[in-house]
PyMOL CGO cylinders between C-alpha atoms (Angstrom):
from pymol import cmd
from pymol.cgo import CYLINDER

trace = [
    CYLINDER, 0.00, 0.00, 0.00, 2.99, 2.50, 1.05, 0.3, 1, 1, 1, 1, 1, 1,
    CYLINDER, 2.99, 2.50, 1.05, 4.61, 1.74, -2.12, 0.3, 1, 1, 1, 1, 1, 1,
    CYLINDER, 4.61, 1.74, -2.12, 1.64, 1.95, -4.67, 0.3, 1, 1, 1, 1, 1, 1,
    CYLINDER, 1.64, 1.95, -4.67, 0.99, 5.43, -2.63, 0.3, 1, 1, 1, 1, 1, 1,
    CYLINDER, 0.99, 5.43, -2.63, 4.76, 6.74, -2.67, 0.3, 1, 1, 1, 1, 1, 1,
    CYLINDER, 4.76, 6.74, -2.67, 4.43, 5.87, -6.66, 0.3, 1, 1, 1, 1, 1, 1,
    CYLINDER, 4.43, 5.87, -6.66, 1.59, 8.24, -6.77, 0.3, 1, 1, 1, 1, 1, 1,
    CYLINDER, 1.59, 8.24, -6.77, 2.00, 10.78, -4.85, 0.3, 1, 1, 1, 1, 1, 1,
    CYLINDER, 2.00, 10.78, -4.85, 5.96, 11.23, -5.05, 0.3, 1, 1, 1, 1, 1, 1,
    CYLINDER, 5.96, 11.23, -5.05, 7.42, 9.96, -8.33, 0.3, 1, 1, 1, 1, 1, 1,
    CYLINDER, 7.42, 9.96, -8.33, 5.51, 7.89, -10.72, 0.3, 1, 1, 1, 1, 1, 1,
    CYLINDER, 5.51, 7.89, -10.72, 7.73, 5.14, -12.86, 0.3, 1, 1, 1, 1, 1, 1,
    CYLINDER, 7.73, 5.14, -12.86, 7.17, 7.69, -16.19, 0.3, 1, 1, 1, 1, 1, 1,
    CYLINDER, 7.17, 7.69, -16.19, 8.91, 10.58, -14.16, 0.3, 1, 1, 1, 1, 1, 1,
    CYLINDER, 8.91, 10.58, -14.16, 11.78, 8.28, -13.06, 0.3, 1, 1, 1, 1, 1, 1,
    CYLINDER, 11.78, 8.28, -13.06, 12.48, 6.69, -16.02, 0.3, 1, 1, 1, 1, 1, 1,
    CYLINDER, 12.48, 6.69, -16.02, 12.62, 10.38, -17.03, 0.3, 1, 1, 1, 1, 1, 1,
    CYLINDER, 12.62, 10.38, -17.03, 14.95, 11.31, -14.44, 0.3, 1, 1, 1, 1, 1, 1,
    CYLINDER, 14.95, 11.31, -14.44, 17.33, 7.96, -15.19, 0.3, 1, 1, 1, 1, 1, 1,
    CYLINDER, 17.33, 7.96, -15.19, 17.89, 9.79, -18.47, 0.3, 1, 1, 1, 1, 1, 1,
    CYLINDER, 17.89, 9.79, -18.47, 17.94, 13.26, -17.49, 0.3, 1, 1, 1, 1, 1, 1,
    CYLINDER, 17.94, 13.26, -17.49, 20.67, 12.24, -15.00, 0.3, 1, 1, 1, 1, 1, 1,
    CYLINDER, 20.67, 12.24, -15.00, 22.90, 10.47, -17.43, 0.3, 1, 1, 1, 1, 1, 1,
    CYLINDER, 22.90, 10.47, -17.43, 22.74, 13.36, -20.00, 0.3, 1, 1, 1, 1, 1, 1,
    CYLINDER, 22.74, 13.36, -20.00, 23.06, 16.33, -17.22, 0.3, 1, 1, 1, 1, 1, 1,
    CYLINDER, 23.06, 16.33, -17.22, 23.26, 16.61, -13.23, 0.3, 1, 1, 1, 1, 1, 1,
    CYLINDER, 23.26, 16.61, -13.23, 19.48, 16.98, -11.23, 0.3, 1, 1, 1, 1, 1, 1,
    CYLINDER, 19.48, 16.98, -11.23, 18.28, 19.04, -8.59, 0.3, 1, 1, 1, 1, 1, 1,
    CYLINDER, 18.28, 19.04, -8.59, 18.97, 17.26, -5.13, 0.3, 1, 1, 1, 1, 1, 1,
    CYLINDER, 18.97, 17.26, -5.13, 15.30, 17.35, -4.41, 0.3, 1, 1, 1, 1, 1, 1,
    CYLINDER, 15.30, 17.35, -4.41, 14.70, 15.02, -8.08, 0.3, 1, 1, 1, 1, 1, 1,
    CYLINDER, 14.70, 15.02, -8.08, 17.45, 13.01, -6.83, 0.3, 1, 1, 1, 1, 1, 1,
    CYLINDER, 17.45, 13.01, -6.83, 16.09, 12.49, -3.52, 0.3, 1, 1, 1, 1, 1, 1,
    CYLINDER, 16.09, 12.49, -3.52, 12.63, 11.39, -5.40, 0.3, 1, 1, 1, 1, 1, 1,
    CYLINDER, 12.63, 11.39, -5.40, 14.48, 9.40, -7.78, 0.3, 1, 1, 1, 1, 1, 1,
    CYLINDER, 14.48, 9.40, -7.78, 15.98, 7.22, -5.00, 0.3, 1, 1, 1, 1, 1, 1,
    CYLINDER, 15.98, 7.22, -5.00, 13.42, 6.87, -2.93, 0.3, 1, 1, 1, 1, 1, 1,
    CYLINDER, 13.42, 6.87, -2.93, 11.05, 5.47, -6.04, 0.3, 1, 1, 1, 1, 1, 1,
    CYLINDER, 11.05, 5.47, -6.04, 14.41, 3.19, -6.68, 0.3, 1, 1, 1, 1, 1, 1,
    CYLINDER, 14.41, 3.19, -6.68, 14.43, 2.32, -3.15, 0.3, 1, 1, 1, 1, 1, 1,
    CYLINDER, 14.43, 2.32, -3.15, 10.40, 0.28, -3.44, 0.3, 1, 1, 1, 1, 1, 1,
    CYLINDER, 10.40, 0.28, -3.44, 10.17, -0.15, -7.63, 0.3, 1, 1, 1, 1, 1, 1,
    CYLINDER, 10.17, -0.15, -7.63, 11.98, -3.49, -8.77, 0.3, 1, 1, 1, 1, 1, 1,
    CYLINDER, 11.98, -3.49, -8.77, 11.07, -2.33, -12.06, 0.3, 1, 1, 1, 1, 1, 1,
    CYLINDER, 11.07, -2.33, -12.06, 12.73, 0.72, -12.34, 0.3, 1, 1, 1, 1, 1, 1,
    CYLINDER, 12.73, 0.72, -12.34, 15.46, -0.40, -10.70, 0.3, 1, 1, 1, 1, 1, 1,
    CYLINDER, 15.46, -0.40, -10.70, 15.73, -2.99, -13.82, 0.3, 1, 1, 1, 1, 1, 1,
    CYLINDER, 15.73, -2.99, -13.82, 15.39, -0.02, -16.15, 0.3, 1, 1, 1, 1, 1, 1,
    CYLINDER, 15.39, -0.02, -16.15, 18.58, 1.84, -14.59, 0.3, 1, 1, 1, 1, 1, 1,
    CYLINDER, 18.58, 1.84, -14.59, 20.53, -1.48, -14.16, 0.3, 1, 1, 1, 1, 1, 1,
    CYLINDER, 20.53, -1.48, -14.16, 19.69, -1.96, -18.15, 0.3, 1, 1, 1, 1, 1, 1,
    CYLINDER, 19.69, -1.96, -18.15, 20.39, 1.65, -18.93, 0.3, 1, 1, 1, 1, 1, 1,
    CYLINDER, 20.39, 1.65, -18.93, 23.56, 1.12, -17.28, 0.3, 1, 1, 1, 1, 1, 1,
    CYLINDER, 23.56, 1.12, -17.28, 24.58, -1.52, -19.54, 0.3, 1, 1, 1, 1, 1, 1,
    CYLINDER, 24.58, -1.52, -19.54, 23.58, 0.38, -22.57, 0.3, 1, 1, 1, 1, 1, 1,
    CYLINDER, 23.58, 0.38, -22.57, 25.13, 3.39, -21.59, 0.3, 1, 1, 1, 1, 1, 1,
    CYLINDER, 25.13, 3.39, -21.59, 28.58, 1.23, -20.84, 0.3, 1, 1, 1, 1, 1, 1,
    CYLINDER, 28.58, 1.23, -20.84, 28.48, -0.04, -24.48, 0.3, 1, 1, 1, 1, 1, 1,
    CYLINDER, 28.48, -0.04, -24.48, 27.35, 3.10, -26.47, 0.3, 1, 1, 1, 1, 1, 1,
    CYLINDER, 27.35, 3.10, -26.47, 29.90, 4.85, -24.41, 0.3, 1, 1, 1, 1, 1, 1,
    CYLINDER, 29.90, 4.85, -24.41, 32.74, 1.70, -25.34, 0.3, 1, 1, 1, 1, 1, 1,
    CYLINDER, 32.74, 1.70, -25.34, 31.91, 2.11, -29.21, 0.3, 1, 1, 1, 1, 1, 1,
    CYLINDER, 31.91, 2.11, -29.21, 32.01, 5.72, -29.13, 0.3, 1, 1, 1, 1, 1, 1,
    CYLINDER, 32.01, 5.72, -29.13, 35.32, 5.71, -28.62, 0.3, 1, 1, 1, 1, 1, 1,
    CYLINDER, 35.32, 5.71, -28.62, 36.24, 3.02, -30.61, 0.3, 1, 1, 1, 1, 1, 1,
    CYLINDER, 36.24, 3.02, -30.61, 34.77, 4.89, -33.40, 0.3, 1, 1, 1, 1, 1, 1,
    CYLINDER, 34.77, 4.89, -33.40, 36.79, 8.08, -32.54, 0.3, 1, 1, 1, 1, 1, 1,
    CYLINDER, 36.79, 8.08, -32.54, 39.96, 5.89, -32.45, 0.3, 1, 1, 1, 1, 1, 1,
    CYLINDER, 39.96, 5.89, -32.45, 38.58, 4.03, -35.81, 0.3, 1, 1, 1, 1, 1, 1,
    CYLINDER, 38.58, 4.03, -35.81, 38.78, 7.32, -37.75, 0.3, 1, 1, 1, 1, 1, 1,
    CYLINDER, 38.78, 7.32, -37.75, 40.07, 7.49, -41.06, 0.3, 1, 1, 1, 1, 1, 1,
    CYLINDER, 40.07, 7.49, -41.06, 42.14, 10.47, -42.24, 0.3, 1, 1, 1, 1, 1, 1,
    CYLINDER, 42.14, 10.47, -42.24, 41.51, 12.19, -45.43, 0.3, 1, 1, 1, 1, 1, 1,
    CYLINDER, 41.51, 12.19, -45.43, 45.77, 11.44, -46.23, 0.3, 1, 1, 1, 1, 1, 1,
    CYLINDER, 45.77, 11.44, -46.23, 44.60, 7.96, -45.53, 0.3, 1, 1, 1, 1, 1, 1,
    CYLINDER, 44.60, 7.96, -45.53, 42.02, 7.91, -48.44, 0.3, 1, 1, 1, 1, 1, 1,
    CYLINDER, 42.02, 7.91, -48.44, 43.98, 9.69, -50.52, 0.3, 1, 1, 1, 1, 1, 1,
    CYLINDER, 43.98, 9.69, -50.52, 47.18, 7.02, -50.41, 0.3, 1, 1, 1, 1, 1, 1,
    CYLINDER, 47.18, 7.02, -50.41, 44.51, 4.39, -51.02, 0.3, 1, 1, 1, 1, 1, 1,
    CYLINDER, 44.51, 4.39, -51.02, 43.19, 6.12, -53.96, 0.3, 1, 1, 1, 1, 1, 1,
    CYLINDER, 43.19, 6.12, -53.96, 46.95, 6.48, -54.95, 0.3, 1, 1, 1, 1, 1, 1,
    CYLINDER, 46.95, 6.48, -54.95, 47.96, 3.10, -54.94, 0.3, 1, 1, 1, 1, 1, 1,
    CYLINDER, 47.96, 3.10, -54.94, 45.08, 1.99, -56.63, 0.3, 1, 1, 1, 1, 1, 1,
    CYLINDER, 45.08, 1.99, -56.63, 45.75, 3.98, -59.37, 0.3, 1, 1, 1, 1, 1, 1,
    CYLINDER, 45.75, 3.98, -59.37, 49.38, 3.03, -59.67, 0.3, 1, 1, 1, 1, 1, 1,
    CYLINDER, 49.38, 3.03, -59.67, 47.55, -0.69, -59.58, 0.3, 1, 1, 1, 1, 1, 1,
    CYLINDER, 47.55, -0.69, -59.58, 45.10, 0.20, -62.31, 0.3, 1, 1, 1, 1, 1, 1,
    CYLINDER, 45.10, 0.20, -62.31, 48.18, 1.64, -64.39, 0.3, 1, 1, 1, 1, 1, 1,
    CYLINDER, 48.18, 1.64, -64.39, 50.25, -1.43, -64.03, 0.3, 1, 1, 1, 1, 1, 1,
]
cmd.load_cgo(trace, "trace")
């Protein structure tokens, strides 16, 4: 009953999904912070959101900057065209 009341009243599951992401992207007020762990604190299901969110933010965050070490250099492209022409000449 105290939780089902506490979802109502306080934070519903929409907000603190909301907040999850808000609080990845930028900081939150102490007050939505507060909220946001108390709602963790009694909702299993939200607490399965952040633990997934988690994850997902670990791997976009991992390919990101494989991506930004991945980069190809316009000298790069050029050599290749280079040598492909010497290739096609041969």
């Amino acid at each position: 009953m105290l939780s089902k009341l506490i979802h109502l009243v306080f934070l519903p599951c929409s907000e603190a999904t909301l907040l999850m992401e808000k609080r990845n992207a930028e900081t939150i007020s102490p007050k939505e912070n507060w909220k946001l762990s108390l709602h963790l604190k009694i909702c299993k299901w939200c607490r399965a959101y952040k633990q997934k969110l988690e994850i997902l933010d670990d791997i976009l965050r991992r390919k990101l900057s494989q991506a930004e070490d991945n980069k190809i250099n316009e000298s790069d492209i050029q050599g290749f065209k280079d040598k492909m022409f010497e290739k096609l000449d041969s």
